[in-house]
DRENDO-1510 file (C-alpha; in Angstrom, 1 decimal, always signed):
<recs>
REC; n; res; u; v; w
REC; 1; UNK; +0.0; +0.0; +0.0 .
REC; 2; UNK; +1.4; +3.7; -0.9 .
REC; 3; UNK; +1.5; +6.7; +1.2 .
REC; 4; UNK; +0.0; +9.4; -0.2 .
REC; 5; UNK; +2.5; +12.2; -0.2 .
REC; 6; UNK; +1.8; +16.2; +0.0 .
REC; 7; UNK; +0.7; +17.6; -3.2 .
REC; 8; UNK; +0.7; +21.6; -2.7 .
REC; 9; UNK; +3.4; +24.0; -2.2 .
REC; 10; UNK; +3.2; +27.2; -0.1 .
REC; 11; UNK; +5.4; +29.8; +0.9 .
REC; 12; UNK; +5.5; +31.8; +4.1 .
REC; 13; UNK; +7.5; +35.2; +3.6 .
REC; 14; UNK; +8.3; +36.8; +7.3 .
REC; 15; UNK; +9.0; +40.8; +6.8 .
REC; 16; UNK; +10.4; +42.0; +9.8 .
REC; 17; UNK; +11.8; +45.6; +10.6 .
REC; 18; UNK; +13.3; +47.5; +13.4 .
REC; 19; UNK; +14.7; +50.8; +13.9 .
REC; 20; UNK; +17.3; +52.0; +16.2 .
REC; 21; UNK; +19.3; +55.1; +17.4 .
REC; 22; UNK; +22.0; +52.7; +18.4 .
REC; 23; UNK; +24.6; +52.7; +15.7 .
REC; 24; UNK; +25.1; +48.9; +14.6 .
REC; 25; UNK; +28.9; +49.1; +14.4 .
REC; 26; UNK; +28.7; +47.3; +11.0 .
REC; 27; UNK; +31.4; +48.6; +8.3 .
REC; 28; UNK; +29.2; +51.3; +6.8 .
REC; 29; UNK; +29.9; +49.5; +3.0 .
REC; 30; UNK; +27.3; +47.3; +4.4 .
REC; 31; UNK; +24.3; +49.5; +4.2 .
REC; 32; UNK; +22.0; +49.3; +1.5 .
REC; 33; UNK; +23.2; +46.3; +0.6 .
REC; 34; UNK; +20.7; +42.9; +0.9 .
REC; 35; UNK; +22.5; +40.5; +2.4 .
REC; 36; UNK; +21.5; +37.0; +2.1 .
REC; 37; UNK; +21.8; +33.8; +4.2 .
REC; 38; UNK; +20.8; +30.5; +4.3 .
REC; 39; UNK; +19.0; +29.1; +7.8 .
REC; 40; UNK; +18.3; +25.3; +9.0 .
REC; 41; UNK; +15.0; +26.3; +8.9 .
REC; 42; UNK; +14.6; +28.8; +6.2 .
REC; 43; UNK; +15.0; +28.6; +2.3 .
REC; 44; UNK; +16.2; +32.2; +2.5 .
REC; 45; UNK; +16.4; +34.6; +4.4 .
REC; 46; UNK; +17.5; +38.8; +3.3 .
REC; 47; UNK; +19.0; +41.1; +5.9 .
REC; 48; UNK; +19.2; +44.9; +4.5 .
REC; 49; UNK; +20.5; +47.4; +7.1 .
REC; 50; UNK; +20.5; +51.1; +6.2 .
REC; 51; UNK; +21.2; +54.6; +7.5 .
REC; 52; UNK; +18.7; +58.0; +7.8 .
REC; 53; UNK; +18.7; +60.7; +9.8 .
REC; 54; UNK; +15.7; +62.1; +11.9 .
REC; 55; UNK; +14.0; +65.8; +11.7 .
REC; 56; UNK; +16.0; +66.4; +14.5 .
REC; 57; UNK; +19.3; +65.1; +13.0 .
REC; 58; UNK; +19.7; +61.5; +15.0 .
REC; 59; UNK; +21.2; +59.2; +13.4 .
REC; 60; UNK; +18.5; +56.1; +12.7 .
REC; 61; UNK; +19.8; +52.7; +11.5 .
REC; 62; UNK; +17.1; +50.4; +9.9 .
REC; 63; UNK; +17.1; +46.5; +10.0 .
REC; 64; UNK; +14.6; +45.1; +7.1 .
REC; 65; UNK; +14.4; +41.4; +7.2 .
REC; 66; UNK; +12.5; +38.8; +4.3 .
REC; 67; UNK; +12.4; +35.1; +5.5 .
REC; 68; UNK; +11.3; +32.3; +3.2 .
REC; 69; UNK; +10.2; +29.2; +4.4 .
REC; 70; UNK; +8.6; +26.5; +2.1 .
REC; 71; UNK; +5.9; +23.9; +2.6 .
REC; 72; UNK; +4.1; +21.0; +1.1 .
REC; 73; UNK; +1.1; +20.4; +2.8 .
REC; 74; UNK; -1.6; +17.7; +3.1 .
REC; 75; UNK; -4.6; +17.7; +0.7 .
REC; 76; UNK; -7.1; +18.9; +4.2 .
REC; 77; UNK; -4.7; +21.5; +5.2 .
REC; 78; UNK; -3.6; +23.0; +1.5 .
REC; 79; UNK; -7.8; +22.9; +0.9 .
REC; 80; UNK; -8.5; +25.1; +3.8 .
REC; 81; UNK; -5.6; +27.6; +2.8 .
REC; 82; UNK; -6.7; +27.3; -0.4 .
REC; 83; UNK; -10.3; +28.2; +0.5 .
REC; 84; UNK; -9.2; +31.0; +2.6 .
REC; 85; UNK; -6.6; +32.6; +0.0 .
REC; 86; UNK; -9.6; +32.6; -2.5 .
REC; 87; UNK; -11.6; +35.2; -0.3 .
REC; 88; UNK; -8.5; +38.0; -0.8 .
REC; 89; UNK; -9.1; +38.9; +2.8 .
REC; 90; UNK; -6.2; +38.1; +5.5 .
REC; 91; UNK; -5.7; +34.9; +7.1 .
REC; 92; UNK; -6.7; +35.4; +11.0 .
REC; 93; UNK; -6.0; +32.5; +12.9 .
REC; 94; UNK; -7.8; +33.8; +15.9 .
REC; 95; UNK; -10.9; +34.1; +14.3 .
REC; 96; UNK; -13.6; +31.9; +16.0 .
REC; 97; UNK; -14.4; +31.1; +12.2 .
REC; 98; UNK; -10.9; +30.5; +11.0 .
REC; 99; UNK; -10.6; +26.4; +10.3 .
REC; 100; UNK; -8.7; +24.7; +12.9 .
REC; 101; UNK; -6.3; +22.9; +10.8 .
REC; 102; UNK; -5.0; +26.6; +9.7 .
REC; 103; UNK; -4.7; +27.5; +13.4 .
REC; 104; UNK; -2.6; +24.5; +14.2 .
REC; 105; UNK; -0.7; +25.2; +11.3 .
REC; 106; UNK; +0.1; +28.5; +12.5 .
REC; 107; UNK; +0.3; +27.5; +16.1 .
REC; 108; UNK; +3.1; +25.2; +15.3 .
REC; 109; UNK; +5.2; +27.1; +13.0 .
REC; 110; UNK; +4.9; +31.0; +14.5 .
REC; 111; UNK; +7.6; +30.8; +16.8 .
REC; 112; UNK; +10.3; +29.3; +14.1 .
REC; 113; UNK; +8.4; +32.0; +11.9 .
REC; 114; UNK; +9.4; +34.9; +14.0 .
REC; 115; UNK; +12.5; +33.8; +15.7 .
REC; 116; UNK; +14.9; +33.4; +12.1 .
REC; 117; UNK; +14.9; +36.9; +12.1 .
REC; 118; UNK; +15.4; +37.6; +15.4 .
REC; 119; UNK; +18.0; +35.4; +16.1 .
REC; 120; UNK; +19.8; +36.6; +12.9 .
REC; 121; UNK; +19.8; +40.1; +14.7 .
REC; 122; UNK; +20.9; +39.2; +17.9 .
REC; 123; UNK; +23.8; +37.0; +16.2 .
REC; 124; UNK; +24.5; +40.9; +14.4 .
REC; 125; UNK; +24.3; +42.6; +18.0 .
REC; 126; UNK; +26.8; +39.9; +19.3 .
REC; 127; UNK; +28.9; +39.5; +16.7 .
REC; 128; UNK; +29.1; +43.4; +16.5 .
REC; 129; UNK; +29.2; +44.3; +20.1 .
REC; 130; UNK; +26.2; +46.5; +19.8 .
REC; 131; UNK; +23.3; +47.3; +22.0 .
REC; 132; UNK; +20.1; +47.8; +20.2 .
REC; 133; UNK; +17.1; +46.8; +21.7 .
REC; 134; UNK; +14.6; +44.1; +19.6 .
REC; 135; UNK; +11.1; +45.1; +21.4 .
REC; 136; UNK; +10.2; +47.7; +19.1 .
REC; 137; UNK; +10.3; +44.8; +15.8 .
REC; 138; UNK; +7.6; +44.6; +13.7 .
REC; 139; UNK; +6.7; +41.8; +11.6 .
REC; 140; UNK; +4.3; +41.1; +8.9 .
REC; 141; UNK; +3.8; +37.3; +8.3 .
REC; 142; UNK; +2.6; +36.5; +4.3 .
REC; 143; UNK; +1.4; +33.4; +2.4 .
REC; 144; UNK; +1.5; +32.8; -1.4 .
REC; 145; UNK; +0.9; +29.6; -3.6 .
REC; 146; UNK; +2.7; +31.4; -7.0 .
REC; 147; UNK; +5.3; +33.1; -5.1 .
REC; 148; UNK; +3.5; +36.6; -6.8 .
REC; 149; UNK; +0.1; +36.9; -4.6 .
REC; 150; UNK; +1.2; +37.2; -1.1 .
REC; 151; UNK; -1.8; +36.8; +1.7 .
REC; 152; UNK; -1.4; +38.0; +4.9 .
REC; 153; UNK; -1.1; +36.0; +8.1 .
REC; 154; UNK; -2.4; +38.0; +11.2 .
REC; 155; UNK; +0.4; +37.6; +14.0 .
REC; 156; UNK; -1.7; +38.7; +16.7 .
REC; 157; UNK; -5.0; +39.1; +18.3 .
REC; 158; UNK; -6.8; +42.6; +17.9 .
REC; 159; UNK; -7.0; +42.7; +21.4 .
REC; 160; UNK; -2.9; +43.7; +21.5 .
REC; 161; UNK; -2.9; +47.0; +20.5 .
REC; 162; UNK; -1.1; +49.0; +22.9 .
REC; 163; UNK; -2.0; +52.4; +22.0 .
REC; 164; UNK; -4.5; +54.9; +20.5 .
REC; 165; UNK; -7.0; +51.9; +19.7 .
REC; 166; UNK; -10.0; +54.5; +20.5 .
REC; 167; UNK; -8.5; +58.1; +20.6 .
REC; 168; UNK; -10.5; +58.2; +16.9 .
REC; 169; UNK; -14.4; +57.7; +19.3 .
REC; 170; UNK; -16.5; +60.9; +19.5 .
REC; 171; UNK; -15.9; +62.1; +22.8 .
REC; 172; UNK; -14.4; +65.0; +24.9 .
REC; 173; UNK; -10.4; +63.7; +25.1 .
REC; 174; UNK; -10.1; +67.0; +27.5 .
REC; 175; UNK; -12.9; +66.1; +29.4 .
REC; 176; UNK; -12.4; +62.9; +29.8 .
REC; 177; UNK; -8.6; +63.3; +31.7 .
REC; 178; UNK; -10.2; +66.0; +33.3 .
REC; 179; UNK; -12.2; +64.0; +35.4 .
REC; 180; UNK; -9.9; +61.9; +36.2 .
REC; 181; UNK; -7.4; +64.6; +37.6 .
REC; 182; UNK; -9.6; +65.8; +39.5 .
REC; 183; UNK; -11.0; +62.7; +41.2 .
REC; 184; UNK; -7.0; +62.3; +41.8 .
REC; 185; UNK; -6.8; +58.8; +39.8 .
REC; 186; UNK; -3.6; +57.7; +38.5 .
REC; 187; UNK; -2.6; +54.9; +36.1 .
REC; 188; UNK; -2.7; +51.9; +38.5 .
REC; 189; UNK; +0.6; +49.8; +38.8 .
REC; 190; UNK; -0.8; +47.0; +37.5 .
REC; 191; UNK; -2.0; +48.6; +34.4 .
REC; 192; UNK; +1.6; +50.4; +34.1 .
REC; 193; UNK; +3.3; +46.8; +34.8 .
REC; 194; UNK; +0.9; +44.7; +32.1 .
REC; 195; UNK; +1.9; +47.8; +29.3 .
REC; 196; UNK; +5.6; +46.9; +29.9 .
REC; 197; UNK; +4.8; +43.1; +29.5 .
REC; 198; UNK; +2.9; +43.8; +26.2 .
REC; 199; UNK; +5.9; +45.9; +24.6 .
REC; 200; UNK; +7.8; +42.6; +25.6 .
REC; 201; UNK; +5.2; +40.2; +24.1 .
REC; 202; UNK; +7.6; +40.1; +20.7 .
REC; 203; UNK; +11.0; +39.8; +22.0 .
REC; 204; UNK; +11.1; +38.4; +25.2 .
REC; 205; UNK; +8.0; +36.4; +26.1 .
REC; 206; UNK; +8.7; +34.8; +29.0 .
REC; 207; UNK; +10.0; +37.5; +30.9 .
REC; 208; UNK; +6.2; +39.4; +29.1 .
REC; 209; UNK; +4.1; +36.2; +30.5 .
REC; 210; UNK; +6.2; +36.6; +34.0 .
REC; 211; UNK; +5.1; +40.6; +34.0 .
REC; 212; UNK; +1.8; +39.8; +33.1 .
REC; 213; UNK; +1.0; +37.4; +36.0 .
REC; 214; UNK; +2.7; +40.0; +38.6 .
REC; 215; UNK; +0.4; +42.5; +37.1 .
REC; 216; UNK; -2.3; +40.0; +37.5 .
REC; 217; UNK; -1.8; +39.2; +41.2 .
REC; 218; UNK; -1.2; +43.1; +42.0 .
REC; 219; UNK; -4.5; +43.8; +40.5 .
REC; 220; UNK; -6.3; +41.6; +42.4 .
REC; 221; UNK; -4.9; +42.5; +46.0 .
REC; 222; UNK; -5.4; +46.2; +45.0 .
REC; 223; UNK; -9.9; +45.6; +44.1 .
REC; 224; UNK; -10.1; +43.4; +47.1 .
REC; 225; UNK; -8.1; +46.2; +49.7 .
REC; 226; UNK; -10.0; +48.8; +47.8 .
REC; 227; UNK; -13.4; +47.3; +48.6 .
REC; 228; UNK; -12.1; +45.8; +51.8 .
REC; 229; UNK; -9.7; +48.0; +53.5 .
REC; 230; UNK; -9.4; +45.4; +56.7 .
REC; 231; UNK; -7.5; +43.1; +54.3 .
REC; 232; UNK; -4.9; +45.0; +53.6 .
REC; 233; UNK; -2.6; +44.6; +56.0 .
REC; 234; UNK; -3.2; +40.6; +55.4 .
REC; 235; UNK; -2.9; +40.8; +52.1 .
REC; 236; UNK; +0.4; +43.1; +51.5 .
REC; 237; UNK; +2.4; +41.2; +54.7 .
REC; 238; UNK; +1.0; +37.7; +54.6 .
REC; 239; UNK; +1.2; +34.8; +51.8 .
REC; 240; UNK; -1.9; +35.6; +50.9 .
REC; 241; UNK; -3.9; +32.8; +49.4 .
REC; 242; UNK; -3.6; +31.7; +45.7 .
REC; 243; UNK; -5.1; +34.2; +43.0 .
REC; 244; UNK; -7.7; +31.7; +41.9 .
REC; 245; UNK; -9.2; +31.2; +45.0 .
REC; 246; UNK; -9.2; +35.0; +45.7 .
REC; 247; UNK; -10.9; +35.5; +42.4 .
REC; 248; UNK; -13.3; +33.2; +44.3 .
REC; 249; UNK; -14.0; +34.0; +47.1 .
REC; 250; UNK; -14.0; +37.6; +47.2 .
REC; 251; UNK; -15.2; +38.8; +43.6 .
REC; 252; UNK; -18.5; +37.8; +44.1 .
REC; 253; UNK; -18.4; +39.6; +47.3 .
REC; 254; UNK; -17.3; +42.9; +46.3 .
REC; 255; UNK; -18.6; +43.0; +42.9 .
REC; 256; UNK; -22.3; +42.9; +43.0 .
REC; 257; UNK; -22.4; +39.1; +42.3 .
REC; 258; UNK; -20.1; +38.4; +39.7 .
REC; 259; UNK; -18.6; +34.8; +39.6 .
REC; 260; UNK; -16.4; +34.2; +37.0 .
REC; 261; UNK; -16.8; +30.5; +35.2 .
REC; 262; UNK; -15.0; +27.5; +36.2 .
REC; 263; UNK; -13.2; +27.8; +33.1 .
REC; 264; UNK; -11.6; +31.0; +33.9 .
REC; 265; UNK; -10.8; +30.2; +37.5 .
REC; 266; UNK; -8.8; +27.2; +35.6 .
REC; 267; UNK; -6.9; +28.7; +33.2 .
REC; 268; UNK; -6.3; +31.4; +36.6 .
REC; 269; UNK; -4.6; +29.2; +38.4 .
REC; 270; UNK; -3.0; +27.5; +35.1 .
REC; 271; UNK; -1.7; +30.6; +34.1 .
REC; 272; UNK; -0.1; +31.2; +37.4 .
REC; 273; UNK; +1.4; +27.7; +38.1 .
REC; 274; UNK; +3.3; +27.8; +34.4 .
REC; 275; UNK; +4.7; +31.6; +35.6 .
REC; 276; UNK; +6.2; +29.5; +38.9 .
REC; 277; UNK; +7.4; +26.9; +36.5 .
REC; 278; UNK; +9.4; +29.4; +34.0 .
REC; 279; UNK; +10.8; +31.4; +37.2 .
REC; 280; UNK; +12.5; +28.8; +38.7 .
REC; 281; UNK; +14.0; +26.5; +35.5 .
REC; 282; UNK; +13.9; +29.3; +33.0 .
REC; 283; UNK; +11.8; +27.3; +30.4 .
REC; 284; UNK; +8.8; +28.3; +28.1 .
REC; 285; UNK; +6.3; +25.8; +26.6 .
REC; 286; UNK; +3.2; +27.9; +25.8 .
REC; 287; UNK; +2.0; +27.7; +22.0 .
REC; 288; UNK; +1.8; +31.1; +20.2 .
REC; 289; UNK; -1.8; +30.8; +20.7 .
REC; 290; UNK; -1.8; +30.0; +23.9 .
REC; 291; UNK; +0.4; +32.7; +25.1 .
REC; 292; UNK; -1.5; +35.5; +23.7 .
REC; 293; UNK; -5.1; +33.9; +25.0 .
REC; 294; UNK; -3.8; +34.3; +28.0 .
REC; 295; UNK; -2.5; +37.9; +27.8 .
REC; 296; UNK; -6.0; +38.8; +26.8 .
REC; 297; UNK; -7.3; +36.7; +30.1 .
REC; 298; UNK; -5.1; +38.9; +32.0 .
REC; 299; UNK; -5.7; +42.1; +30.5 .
REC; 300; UNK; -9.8; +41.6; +30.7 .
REC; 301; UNK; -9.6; +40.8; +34.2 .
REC; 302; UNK; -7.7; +44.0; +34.8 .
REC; 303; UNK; -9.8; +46.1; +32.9 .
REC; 304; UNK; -13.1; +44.3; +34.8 .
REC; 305; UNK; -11.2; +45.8; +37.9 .
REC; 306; UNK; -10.9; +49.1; +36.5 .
REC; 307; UNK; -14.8; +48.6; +35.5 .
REC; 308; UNK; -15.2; +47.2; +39.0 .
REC; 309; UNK; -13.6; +50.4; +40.3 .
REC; 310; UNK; -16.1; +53.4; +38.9 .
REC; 311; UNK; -14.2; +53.4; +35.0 .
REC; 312; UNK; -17.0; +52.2; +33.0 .
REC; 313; UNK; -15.0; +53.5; +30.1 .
REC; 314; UNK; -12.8; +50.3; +30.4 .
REC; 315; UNK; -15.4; +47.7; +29.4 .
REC; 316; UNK; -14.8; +48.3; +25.6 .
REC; 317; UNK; -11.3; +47.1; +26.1 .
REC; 318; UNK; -11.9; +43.9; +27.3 .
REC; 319; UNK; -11.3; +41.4; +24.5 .
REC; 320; UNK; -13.2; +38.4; +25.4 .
REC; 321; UNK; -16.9; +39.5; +27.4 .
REC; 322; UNK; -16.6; +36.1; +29.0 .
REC; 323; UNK; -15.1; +37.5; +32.1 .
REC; 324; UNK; -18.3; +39.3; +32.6 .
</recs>
């Protein structure tokens, strides 16, 4: 009996740039030049580093990187590409209606996806004795069966942007911070903390997944002192009890009745046993998937506090309403 084999070839092209005030120290014959390599993992890969300088005279060194790696997939999988590149509308693997064999697909190959390029610039910073900072990458992920229509992959979940997602809504920006200077509210630490772990959420994920939880646990002492004040002392000086079970004891309590489902309070205390697990042997197992699922977990419980706490402007940032 014969195996059948993979009949269709696809392409995934990785674009990733980053620019820097920190001067590359690469021989400056270098820039402009595309540079090519060849990876384990990729078919190609293009490095192009160039020079510009900003309004205000700084120096700015670009990094643009083009990765190709090459696929032949199974009849179901190529099908369900297939059906989706047909549409001319980008691939979003965290669509509830995107097929599952195209999010495993992408589950299993984002990391190697994203991490060519960046290792190829940290191999540059080494090998170069420079200090630029990779956070501030940005990558664009494409798919194409004739190597001349490219498709976009979507590389993250809507729920990630990190800044002016609403300044464009009709309302009174003035007014708005107003208020809140005069009712003396400040941008709690756990907001402040969970911002820093999303910057991260590119280059460093498990130090962003170990800032997340922190912000996590500091959000939920802060509601439960801010509605009840004896705690405090408890809660800031004592091992205080596991976040899960705070989240279920004392939510419904000081929230008007809300209990979150069984399946939150799971992936709760999931989320904070893998954090305990990457602090003390330094490893990282979450799935692409799974590691931005559970940044969104942790921002919409965050932004339920800051519901919870008098802002009902921060309901239209939670991502999934299932928290509610």
């Amino acid at each position: 009996m014969s195996l059948s084999q993979p009949e269709q070839r696809f392409v995934v092209k990785v674009v990733q740039k980053l620019e820097t005030s920190n001067n590359p120290f690469i021989h400056p014959y270098t820039f402009g030049d595309r540079l090519q390599f060849i990876t384990d993992k990729s078919q190609l890969t293009n490095l192009t580093i160039s020079q510009s300088r900003s309004h205000s005279g700084d120096e700015i060194f670009s990094f643009e990187i083009e990765v190709f790696f090459e696929y032949f997939l199974s009849n179901k999988r190529a099908q369900a590409f297939s059906n989706q590149l047909i549409t001319g509308n980008p691939i979003d693997p965290f669509s509830e209606k995107c097929p599952g064999t195209i999010k495993s697909f992408v589950d299993e190959n984002k990391d190697i996806w994203i991490n060519e390029g960046e290792n190829l610039l940290k191999l540059v910073r080494w090998r170069y004795n420079s200090t630029f900072d990779l956070s501030g990458i940005k990558e664009k992920v494409y798919l194409t069966l004739d190597e001349i229509n490219w498709t976009e992959i979507h590389t993250r979940p809507s729920g990630l942007v990190l800044t002016g997602a609403w300044m464009s809504e009709e309302i009174d920006v003035n007014q708005e911070i107003q208020k809140l200077l005069d009712s003396k509210i400040s941008e709690p630490l756990y907001a402040d903390i969970l911002i820093e772990a999303k910057s991260q959420s590119s280059a460093a994920k498990r130090s962003a997944y170990i800032l997340a939880v922190a912000a996590l646990e500091i959000g939920v002492k802060q509601i439960i002192i801010k509605f009840k004040p004896d705690t405090s002392w408890l809660l800031d000086n004592i091992q205080s009890p596991p976040i899960e079970k705070l989240l279920r004891e004392y939510l419904p309590q000081i929230a008007g009745g809300i209990v979150l489902s069984e399946e939150t309070l799971k992936e709760v205390r999931n989320i904070v046993s893998d954090r305990n697990v990457m602090s003390h042997k330094g490893s990282f197992n979450l799935s692409f998937i799974q590691f931005h699922e559970r940044i969104n977990l942790i921002n919409d419980l965050l932004r339920l506090f800051d519901k919870l706490s008098g802002n009902k402007w921060a309901e239209k940032y939670i991502v999934e309403k299932r928290t509610l």
